[in-house]
Structure formats: C-alpha cells, structure tokens
N, C-alpha and C positions, 0 to 999 in steps of 0.2 A: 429459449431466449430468456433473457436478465438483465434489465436495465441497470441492474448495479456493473454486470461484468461489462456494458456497453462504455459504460460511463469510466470503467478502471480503464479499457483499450483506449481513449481519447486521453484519460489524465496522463498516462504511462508512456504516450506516444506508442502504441503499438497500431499494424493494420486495423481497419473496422472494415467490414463487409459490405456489400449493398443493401443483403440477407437482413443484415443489422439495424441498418440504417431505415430500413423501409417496416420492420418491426416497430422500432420507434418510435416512428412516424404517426404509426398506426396506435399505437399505447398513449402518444398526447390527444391524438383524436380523441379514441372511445374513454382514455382515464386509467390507463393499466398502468400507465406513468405518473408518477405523484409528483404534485409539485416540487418538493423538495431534489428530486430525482431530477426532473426537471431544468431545474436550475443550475444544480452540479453539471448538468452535460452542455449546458450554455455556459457557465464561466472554464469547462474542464478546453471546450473547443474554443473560447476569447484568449486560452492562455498559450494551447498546442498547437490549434488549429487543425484543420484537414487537409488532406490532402487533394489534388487535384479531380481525381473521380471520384475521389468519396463528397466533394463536393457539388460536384452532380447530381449521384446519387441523393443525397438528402435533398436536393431541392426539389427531384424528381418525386421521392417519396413524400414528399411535403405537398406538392401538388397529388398528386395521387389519393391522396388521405381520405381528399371527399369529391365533388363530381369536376369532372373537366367538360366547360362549357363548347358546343357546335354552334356556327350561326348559320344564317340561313338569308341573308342580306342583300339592299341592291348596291353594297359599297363597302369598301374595305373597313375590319375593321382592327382601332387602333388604337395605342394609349399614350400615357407616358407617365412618367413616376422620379418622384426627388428622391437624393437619402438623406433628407432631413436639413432645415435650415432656420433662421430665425428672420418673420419677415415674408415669407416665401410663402404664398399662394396665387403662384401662379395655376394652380390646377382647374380654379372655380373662373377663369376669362380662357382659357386652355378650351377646356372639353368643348364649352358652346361652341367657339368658333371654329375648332372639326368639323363639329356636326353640320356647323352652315355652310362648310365647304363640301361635303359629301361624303365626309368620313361617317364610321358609329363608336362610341366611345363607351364601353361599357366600364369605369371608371372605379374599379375597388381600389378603396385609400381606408386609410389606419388613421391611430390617435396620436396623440403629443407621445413622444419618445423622449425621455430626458430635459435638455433645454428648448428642443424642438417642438416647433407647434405639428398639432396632427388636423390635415385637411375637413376631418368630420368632427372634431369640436367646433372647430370655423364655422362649419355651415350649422351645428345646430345652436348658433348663436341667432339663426331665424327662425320666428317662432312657428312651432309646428312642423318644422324638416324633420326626413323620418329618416337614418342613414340605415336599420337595418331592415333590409323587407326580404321575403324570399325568390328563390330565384328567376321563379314566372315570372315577379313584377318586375323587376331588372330587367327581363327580356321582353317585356312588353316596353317599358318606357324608353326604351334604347331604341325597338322599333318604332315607336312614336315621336320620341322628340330630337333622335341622334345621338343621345349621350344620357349617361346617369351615374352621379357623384356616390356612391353606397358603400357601407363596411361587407367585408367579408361573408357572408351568411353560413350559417352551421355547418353549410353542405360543400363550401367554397375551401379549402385548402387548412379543417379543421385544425390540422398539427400547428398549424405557422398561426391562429389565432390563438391558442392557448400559451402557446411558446412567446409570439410578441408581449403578451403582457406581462407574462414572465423576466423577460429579459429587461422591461423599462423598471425595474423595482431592484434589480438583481445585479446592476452596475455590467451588464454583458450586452449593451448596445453596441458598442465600436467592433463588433467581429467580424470580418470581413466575410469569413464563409457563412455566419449567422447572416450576416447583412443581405447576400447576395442572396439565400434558402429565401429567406423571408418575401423578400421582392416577388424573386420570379416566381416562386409556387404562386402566390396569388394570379401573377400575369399570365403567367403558362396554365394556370385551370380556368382562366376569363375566354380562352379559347382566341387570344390575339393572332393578328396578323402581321404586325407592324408593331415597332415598341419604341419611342426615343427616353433613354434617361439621363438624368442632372443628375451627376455627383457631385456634390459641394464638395469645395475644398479651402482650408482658412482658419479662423479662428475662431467662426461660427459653428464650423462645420464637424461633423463624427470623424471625418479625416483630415489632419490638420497640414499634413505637406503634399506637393503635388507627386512624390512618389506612394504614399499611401493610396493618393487619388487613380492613379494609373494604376495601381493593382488594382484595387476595387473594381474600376472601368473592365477593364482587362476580363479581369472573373465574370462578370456579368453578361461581358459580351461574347463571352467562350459557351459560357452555359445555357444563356438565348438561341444562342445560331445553334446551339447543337440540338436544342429542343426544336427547330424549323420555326422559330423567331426573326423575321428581319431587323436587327437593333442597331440606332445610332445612339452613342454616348455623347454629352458635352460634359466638359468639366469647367463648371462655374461660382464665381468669385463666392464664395463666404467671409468675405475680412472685414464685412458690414453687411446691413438685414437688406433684404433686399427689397421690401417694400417701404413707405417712410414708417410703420409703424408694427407694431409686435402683441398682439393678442387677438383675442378670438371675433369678439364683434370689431374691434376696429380695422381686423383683414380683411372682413367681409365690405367694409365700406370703402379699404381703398381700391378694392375688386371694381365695387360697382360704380365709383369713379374715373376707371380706366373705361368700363363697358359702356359709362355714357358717355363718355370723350370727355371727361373734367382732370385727366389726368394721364394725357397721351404725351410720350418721349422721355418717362421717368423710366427708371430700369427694371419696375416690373414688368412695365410693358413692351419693354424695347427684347426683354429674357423673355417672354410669352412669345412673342413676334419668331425670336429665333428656332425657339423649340418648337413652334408650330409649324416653320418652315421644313424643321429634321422630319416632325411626323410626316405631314403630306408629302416629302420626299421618297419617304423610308415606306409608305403603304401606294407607291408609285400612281400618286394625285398631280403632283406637278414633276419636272424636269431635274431639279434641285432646290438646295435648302433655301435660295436666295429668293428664287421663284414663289416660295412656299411662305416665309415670311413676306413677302408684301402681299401675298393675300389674305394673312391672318389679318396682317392692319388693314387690309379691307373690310374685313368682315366686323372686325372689331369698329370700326369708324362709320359704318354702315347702321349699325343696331343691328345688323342680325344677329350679332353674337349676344346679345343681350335679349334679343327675343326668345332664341331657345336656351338661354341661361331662365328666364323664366318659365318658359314651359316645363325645362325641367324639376323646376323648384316647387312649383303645382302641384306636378302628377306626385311630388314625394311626400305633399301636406304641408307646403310651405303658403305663402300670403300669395294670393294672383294677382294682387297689384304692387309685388312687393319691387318690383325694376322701375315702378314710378314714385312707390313712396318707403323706399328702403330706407329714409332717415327716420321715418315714424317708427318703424318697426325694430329696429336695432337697440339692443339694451344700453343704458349710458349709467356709467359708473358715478357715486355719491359722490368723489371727490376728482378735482381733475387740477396739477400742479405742475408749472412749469420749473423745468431745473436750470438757471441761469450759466452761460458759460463765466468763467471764472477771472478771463482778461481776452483782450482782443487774439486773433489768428488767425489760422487756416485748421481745421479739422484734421488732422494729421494720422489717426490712428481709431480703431474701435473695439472693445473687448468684446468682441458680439454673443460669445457665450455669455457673457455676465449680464448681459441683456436680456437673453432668453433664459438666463436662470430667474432673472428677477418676475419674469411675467409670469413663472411659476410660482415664487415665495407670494405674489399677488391674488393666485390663488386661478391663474387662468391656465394653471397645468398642475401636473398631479406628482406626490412625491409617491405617494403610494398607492396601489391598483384599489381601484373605486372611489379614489378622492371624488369630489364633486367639482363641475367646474363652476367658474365664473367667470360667466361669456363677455362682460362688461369691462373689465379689468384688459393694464395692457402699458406701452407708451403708446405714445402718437406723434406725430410731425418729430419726427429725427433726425438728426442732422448729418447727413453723408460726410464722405471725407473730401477733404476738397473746400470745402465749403467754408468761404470766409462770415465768423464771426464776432461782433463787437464784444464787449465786456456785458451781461448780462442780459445777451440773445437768448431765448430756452434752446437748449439742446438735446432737450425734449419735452412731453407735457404727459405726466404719470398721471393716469388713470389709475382711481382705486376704490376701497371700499370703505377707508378710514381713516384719517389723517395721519397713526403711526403707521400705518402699510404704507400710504405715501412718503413719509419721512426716510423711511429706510429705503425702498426703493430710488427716490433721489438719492440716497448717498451713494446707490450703486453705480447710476449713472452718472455721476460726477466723475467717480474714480474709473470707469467703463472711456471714458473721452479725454483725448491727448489734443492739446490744444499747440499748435507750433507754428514757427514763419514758415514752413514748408511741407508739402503734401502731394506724395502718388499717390492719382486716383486707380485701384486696380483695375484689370481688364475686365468686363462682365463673364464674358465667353474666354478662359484660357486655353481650351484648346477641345478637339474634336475627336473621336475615336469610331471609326466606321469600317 
C-alpha cells in the first residue's frame, strides 16, 4: 500500500478499494500518513468525492481505527450531533435532558470547524471542564450521571481525529463524504443505539441549499442504518444563528438560561425540544417525536435537566455550584459594543456565516490548528429576522478584546443585517428524513 497511489485513485477518479481505504485509516491513526498526505486525500475526495461503498467503507475504517465502544446499561443508549452551525448549542441542554428521561448519552463532540462554533470550546469556557479524559471515565460518568459532553480520546475513531483537524485549516470542510466519515465513525465506535442528526441548511450553514442538505441527510442515513444505527435526520434553518448569540462563553450562558427557565420558547429551545423528541422516539422512549418533545420541555422546566447538566459538569472538573452561579464563573470580555441598526424595519435577511466568521477574526475560533481560544469573545443579543427595529436599536452587542477588534467586528455586522419593510421568518425544522 501507498498513500501517494491512494491519493492519485481519488484525484484521478478511479475505483479505491475497502483494502485501501481501511489502510488509510489506519496510517492517520498510528502516522504512516503525513499530514501533507493528508490533506491531499481530503481536498482530492472535497473535489471527486466517493462513491457510494467506498463511502462506507471509509467511515467504517474510520471507526475501526481505534476501539468501538459496548454498553452494559439499564436504558438505551443515545445521541445526537449537528453539522455545524452558528449559535447552535443545542447539545449542552440536549444530553441532560436524555439522561433525566432515562436515556445514556455518551456525547463525543469536536471543536470549531471553520465559521462553526465547536461544542467542546463552549464548554471549556467553564472553568476547569476537562473534555478529554479516557475511556473508563466516560463510562463511568455516563453510568453515573446519564450523559457526558467529551472529545474523542486517542482510542475513539483515531483516523477521523487527526483528519478533522486537518480538514478545518485545509479549506475541505464542506465534503459530504468527509462530512458524513467524520460523524459517524465517532458515533458508530460510542457504541450507539439510537442517533438523531441536524443538518443545517442556509447561509450559515456547510450546506447552503436544501438539495445539498438532502444528499448529506441521505448519506448519513444510508450509512447509520447500515451500521444497525437507528437514525432520524432533521434538516434545520441556518439563515440565522440559532441561539441569540455567537461565541464560546456567551453559548454557554444562553444554555443555562434555557436550563433555568430564563429563556424558554426562543428557538433554541423550541430546536432542543424537537430533536429530543426524534431521540427518545428513535431509541424507542416514547410513541413519537411529538410525545418526545414535550417531555424534553418537561425535564427542561422541571430543573432536572439542569441537575444532571451539573452533575455532569462536576465529575469532568467543572464548578459544583456552577448551575447556580454560572454568571460568576463565565469569562467576560474587556470590551462589549452595541451595533446600532442603521434606520427603522423589519430584519429581513442575515449573513450568518459572516457572523461566525467574525467570532473567529475575535479570536473565539481558530484560523489555524492550535490557535488559542478566547472563550470571552463573541456577539450577544442578536437580532432575529422578523424582528422589528427602530433606528439605532443594537443589532447586536460585540464582545471583545479591544476596541479595534470591536470596530471591525461591528462593521461586520452592520453589513451581515438587511434591514427592510418586509420579512420571512424561516421554518426552524424544514423537513424530517426517517
């Protein structure tokens, strides 16, 4: 085998083997693959793509690479996973409220991809969260507290760890069969039972029309069920952020605002609601998805979901009283400026990528692999579409580090917001794939 001749059959469009594919795999794991190597086979497959078993196969080998998890549980267990959004953590009000309904959530999530924020910068915007531990402890706190928010661990789908960060530096984010390896090998070696996934679709989103969206969905769901995954897809709005704000600690706060009821009927929690409904459907908890979301907004309206959002944030080395005093502990950026709308209207439109590019130039995402972050930075209070406002309403309020990081950030978001007499709000949930 030759990771150069691997890398010619993808550029060339010729067959690639399983033979091949599962060498690979194996070469990003232990490092027979060089970066450089790498990356050619990630933008050779964003340009030609795969074909339909060979993209199997590599997901298959991707999960393979390192150990595929068994459980041993008194309840199904279950997940669910976005393909990236701006806004979007839903994942951190998600997993607790499984757990309080009798789900286990063994929960591996990734980092900021592109303009995309990554689930585990979020959380380790609290101080002392530990996202990588190894496998024992994930199976102990999963048996303990129902669910656990954690990256990958060396042993967990090594290929698709060294590949994802490859791929966020390398401009080969948007590949569909990249997209779809990446996922599932991590979900298929967590040892799931039950999978529901969000694919964004918009102008936020890696896939910007709902035909893109519908391949993607499609792939996912061919390659799940064929692994003996039960999967629901939703495909949901991206053509605005989906929480009111965009960066790492201020996700985490609009999380725990929904968890203590300061912020129930907005769309992050109305999108949490639903896809908690698909899971507990999909790992056969309740009846249907309808059934399913109103007991997430049970759990969620209850504090139980916020109790074992805290338990879990504990056992990982997070604050034990961080669910009651999570504004103490959250980092707050040196400068914080509102961007005025420019004349009266309705909200009409949103660049949303330009959004999440800018909480990256902020410094709360990374341009390149090992940037640092900075968990502080971000906007806040956003202004949906739909939404009527006056002449020098903020239409949002930049968090930063410095008054020119602020400056320029506002000009993003000036030119980011379409101000007009008239405005579709889109649909949260566009459509369902089951």
């Amino acid at each position: 085998m030759d990771a150069r001749r691997i890398i010619a059959r993808v550029r060339d469009r010729e067959p690639v083997s399983d033979e091949e594919l599962r060498w690979f795999a194996r070469g990003l794991a232990d490092g027979t693959v060089s970066d450089a190597q790498a990356g050619a086979f990630a933008m050779a497959v964003l340009l030609n793509g795969l074909s339909p078993g060979a993209r199997v196969a590599l997901t298959l080998a991707m999960r393979d690479s390192g150990d595929v998890l068994k459980w041993a549980l008194p309840g199904p267990v279950v997940d669910k996973h976005s393909t990236g959004g701006v806004g979007d953590c839903v994942s951190l009000v998600l997993a607790p409220a499984l757990a309080a309904l009798g789900a286990f959530v063994p929960m591996i999530s990734g980092r900021g991809l592109g303009h995309t924020g990554g689930t585990l910068d979020k959380l380790e915007a609290i101080p002392g969260y530990t996202a990588d531990v190894p496998v024992e402890t994930l199976r102990r706190i999963v048996a303990d507290c129902g669910c656990a928010i954690v990256g990958a661990s060396a042993r967990i789908a090594p290929a698709d760890r060294r590949l994802y960060a490859i791929r966020d530096v390398t401009a080969t984010v948007e590949s569909v069969d990249l997209i779809t390896a990446s996922i599932l090998s991590k979900k298929l070696a967590a040892g799931l039972e039950a999978l529901v996934l969000d694919v964004k679709v918009g102008r936020g989103a890696f896939m910007a029309t709902m035909d893109d969206a519908r391949t993607l969905a499609r792939a996912l769901v061919d390659v799940a069920r064929g692994a003996g995954c039960r999967t629901i897809v939703a495909i949901t709005d991206m053509d605005q952020p989906l929480a009111p704000a965009a960066g790492n600690a201020l996700e985490v706060a609009e999380c725990m605002k929904v968890l203590s009821g300061r912020r129930a009927g907005g769309r992050l929690a109305r999108l949490t609601e639903a896809l908690g409904g698909a899971a507990l459907a999909a790992a056969g908890l309740v009846p249907d998805r309808e059934e399913g979301a109103a007991r997430i907004q049970s759990a969620v309206a209850s504090g139980a979901a916020a109790e074992r959002f805290g338990r879990m944030l504990t056992a990982l080395g997070g604050p034990a009283d961080f669910v009651e005093r999570w504004e103490a502990y959250l980092p707050r950026s040196a400068v914080q400026r509102p961007v005025p709308a420019p004349h009266p209207g309705l909200v009409a439109a949103i660049d949303t990528r330009a959004l999440g590019l800018a909480v990256v130039d902020l410094g709360g995402g990374r341009h390149r692999e090992g940037d640092p972050i900075d968990p502080s930075v971000g906007l806040a209070s956003l202004a949906e579409i739909g939404q009527p406002v006056a002449a020098g309403d903020p239409l949002a309020i930049v968090h930063a580090r410095d008054a020119a990081d602020a400056d320029a950030a506002a000009q993003v978001v000036r030119q980011a917001y379409r101000i007009g007499d008239a405005a579709a709000v889109p649909p949260l949930v566009r459509e369902w794939l089951e």
